[in-house]
C-alpha positions as CSV (number, residue, x, y, z in Angstrom):
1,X,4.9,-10.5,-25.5
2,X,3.1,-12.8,-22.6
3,X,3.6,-14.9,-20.3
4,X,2.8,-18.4,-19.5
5,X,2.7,-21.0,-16.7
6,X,1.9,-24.7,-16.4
7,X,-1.2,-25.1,-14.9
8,X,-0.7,-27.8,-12.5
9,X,2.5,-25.5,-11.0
10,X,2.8,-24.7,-7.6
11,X,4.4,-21.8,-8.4
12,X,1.2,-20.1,-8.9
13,X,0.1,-20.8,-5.9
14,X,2.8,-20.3,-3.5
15,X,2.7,-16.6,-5.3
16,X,-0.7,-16.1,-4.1
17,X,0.4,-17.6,-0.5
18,X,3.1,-14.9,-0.5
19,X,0.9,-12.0,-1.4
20,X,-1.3,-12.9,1.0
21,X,1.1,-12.8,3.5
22,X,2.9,-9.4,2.2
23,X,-0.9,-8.1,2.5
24,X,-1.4,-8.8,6.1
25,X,2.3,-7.6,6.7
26,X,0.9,-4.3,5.4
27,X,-2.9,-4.0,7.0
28,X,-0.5,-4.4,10.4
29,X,2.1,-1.8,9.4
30,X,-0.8,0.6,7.8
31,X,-2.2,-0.2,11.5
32,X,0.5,0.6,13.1
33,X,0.9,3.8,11.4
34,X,-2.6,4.7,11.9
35,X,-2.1,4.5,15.9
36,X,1.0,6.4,16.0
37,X,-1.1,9.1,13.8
38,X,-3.9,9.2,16.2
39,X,-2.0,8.7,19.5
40,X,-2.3,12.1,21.3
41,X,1.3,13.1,22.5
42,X,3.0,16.1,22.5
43,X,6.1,18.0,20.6
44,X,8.6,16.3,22.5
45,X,6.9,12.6,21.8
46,X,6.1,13.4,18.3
47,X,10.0,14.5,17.6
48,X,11.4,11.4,19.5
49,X,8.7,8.7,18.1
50,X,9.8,10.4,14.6
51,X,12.2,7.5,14.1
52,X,9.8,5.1,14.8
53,X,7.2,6.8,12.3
54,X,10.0,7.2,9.5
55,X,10.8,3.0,9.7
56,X,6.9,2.4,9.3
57,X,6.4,4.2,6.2
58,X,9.7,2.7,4.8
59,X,8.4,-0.6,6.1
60,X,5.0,0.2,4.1
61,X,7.1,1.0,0.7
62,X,9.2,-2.1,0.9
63,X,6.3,-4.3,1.5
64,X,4.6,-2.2,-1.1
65,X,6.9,-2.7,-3.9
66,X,7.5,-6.6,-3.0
67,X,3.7,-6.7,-3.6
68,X,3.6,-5.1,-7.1
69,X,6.8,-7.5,-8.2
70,X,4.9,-10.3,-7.2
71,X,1.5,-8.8,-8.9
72,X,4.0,-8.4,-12.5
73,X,5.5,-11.8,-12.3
74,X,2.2,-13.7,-11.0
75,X,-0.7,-12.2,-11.8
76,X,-4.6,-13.0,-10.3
77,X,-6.4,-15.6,-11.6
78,X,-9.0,-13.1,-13.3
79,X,-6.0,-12.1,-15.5
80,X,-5.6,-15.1,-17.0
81,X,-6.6,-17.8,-19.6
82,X,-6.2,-21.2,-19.7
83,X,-4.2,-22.2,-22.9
84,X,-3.4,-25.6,-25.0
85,X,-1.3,-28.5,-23.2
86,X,-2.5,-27.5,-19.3
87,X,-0.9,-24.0,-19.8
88,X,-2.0,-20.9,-18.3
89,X,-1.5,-17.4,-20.2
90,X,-2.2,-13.8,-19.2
91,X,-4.9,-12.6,-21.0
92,X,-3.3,-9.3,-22.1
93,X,-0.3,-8.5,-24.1
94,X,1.9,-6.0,-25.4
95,X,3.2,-6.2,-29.3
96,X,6.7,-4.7,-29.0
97,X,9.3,-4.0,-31.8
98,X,13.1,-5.2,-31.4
99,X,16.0,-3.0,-32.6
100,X,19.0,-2.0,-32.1
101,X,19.9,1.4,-31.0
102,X,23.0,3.2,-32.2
103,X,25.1,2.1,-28.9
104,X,24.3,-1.8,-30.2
105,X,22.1,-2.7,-27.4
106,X,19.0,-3.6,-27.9
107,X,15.7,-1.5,-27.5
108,X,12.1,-2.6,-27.2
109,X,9.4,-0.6,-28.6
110,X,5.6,-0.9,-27.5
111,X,3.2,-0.7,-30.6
112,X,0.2,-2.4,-29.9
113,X,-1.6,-4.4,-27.4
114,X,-3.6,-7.8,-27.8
115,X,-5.8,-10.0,-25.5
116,X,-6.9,-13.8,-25.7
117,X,-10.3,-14.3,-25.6
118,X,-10.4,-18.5,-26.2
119,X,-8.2,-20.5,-27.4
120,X,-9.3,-23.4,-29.5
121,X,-8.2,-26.6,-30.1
122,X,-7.4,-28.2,-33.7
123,X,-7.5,-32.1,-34.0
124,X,-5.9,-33.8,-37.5
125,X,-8.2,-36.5,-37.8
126,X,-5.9,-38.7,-40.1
């Protein structure tokens, strides 16, 4: 199993627009963080800014997880290849087994992985 894009798809690109962005949305929140840590203040601050500091770090794992989604579904260009017909394939794969478990549904099984290297193009010269 793989994935593929066109190459000419903007898709691509707007990904990469939106991980940039969810970046800087974290450096500011890991910022952020960082000033409340180092901000002298005392019990009584620390207790009422608590709130504060809780949103931040759950700020930090949303932003955190949207970036990992978006890493899955649209990886860096150094992860992959360009392919036959102006696609664009990941470089690494996973061989996977499909059966059905006893409930009926169906279960995937990693085996194996694989990775394209080059992919070469064969012409019928008729």
């Amino acid at each position: 199993m793989t994935a593929c894009w066109n190459k000419d798809d903007t898709i691509l690109q707007q990904a990469n627009q939106w991980k940039e962005n969810l970046q800087k949305s974290l450096d500011k929140v890991n910022k952020e963080i960082e000033q409340t840590k180092s901000t002298p203040s005392t019990l009584l601050q620390k207790t009422l800014n608590f709130g504060n500091y809780w949103d931040l770090f759950e700020q930090r794992t949303e932003i955190t997880s949207r970036l990992r989604a978006l890493d899955d579904a649209f990886p860096s260009q150094d992860r992959l290849s360009a392919g036959p017909n102006d696609t664009v394939f990941l470089k690494d794969g996973v061989i996977a087994v499909k059966r059905y478990g006893k409930n009926g549904r169906e279960e995937y099984h990693w085996v194996g992985t694989f990775g394209f290297k080059d992919f070469s193009s064969s012409v019928n010269a008729e």
